[in-house]
C-alpha positions as CSV (number, residue, x, y, z in Angstrom):
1,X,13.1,-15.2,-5.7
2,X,13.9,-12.2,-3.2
3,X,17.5,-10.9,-2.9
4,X,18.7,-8.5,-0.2
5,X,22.1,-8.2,-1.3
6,X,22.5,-6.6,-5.2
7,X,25.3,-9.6,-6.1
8,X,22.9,-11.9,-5.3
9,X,20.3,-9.8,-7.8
10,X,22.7,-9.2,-10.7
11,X,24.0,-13.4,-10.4
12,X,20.0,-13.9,-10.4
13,X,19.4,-11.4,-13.6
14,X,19.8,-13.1,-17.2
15,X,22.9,-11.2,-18.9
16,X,20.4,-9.1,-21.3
17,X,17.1,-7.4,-20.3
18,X,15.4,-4.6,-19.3
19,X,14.3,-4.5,-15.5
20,X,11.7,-2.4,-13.4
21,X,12.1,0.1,-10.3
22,X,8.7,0.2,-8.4
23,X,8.5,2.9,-5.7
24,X,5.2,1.4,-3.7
25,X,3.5,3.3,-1.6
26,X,0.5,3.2,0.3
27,X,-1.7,4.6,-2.7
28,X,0.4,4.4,-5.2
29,X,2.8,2.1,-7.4
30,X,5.5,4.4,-9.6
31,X,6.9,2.5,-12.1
32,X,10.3,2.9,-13.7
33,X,11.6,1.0,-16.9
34,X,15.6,0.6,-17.9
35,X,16.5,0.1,-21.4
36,X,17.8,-3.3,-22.3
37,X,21.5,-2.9,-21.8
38,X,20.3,-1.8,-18.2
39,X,22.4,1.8,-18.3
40,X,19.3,4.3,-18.3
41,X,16.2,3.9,-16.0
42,X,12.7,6.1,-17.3
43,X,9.6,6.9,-15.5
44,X,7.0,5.0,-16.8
45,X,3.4,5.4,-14.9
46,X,1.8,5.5,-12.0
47,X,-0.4,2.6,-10.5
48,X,-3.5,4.1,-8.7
49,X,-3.5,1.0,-5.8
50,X,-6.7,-0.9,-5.1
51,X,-6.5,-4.6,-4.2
52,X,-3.0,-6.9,-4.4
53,X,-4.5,-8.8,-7.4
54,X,-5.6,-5.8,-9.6
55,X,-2.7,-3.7,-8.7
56,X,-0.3,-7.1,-9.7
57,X,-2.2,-7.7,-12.5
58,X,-1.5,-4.5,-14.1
59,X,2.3,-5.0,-13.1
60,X,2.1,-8.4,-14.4
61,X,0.9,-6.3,-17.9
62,X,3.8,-4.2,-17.8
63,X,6.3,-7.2,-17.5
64,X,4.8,-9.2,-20.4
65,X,4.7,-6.1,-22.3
66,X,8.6,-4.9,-21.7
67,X,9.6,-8.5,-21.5
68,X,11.2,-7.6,-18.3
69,X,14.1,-9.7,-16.7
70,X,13.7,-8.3,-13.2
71,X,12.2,-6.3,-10.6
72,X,13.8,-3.6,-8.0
73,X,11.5,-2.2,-4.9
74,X,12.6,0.5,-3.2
75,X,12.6,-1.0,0.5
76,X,12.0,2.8,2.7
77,X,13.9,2.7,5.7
78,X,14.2,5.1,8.9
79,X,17.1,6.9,8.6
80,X,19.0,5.5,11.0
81,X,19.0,2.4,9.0
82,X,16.0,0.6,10.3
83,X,13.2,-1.1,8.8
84,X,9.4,0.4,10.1
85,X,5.7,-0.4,8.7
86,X,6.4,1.1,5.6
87,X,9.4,-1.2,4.8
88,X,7.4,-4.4,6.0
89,X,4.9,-3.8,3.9
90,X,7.0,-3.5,1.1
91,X,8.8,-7.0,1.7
92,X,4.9,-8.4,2.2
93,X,4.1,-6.9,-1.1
94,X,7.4,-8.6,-2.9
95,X,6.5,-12.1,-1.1
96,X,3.4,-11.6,-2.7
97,X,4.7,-10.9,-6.2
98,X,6.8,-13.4,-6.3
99,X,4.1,-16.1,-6.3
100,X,2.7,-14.8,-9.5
101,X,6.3,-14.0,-11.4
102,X,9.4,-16.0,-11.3
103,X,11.7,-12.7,-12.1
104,X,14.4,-12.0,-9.8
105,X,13.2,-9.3,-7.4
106,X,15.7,-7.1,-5.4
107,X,15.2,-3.8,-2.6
108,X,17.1,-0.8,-2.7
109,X,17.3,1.4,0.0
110,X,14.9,4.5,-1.0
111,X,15.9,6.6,1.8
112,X,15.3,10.6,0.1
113,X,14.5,9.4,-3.5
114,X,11.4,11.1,-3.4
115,X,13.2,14.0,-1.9
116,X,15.3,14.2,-4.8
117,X,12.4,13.8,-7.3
118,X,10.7,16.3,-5.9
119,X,13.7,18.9,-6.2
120,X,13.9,17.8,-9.8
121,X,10.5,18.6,-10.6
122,X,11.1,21.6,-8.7
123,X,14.1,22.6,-10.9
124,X,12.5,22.0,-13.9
125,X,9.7,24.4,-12.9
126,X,7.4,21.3,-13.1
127,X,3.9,22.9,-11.7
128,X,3.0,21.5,-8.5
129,X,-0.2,19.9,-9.9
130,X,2.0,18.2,-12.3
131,X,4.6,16.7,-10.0
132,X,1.7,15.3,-7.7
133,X,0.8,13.3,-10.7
134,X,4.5,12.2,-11.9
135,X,6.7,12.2,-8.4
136,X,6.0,8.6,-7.7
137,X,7.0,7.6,-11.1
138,X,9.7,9.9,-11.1
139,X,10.8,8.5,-7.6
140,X,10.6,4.6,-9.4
141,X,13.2,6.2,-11.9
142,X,16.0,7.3,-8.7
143,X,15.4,4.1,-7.4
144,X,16.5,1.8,-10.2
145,X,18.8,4.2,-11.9
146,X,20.9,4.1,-8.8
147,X,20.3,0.3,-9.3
148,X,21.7,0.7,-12.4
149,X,24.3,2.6,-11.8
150,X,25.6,0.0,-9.3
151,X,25.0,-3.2,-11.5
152,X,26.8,-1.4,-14.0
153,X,29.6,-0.5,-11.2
154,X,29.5,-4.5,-10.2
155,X,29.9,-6.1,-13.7
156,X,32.6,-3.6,-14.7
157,X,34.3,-4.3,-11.1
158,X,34.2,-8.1,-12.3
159,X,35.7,-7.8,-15.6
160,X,39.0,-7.0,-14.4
């Protein structure tokens, strides 16, 4: 199931479980990874895109591997809020997905992530052949910590 809203994604997510940020792209898939309490979000890999099936296949690997609870796309809006090509094709690719998993799967609004991943690597005097090959995973890992951040913000708001 799809949520647009993150209540609606954290009421859909069991209690425990590690979840997955994907940033998708048009050639690429980065993959991010929380820990199980769902407080620290890594960079995992980077999916080289092909076809829907192969590049779902592998993500499908990655989920029965982690035993993952849930999934996060980042959904990359305009900056005035609206929703372009870009963001269409990543609700098409989530529609997709979710006739092959039934894990809860939730957008984020991406806007700069990969702007702020890049300045990271940047700061961390990352070559720039390097953060070609680790910015889209590095982007995944903006994405869902901020989801992280407010799940975390959510459940804390709802204990007292």
């Amino acid at each position: 199931m799809i949520h647009d809203e993150m209540p609606d994604f954290l009421a859909a997510l069991p209690r425990d479980g590690a979840i997955a940020g994907l940033d998708f792209g048009e050639k690429t898939v980065g993959v991010a990874v929380s820990d199980l309490r769902r407080g620290i979000a890594t960079p995992l890999l980077t999916i080289r895109r092909t076809k829907f099936t192969e590049d779902a296949a592998k993500l499908l690997e990655i989920i029965a591997a982690r035993g993952l609870a849930g999934l996060v796309l980042g959904l990359p809006r305009n900056m005035d809020g609206s929703e372009g090509p870009r963001a269409q094709a990543t609700r098409a690719f989530a529609r997709n997905l979710t006739r092959l998993t039934p894990l809860p799967i939730g957008f984020w609004d991406e806007r700069l992530s990969t702007v702020a991943a890049e300045r990271a690597l940047i700061e961390a005097d990352t070559s720039r052949k390097r953060r070609k090959e680790v910015i889209d995973h590095v982007a995944a890992g903006y994405i869902l910590q901020g989801v992280l951040d407010r799940l975390g913000h959510m459940k804390r708001g709802s204990d007292g």
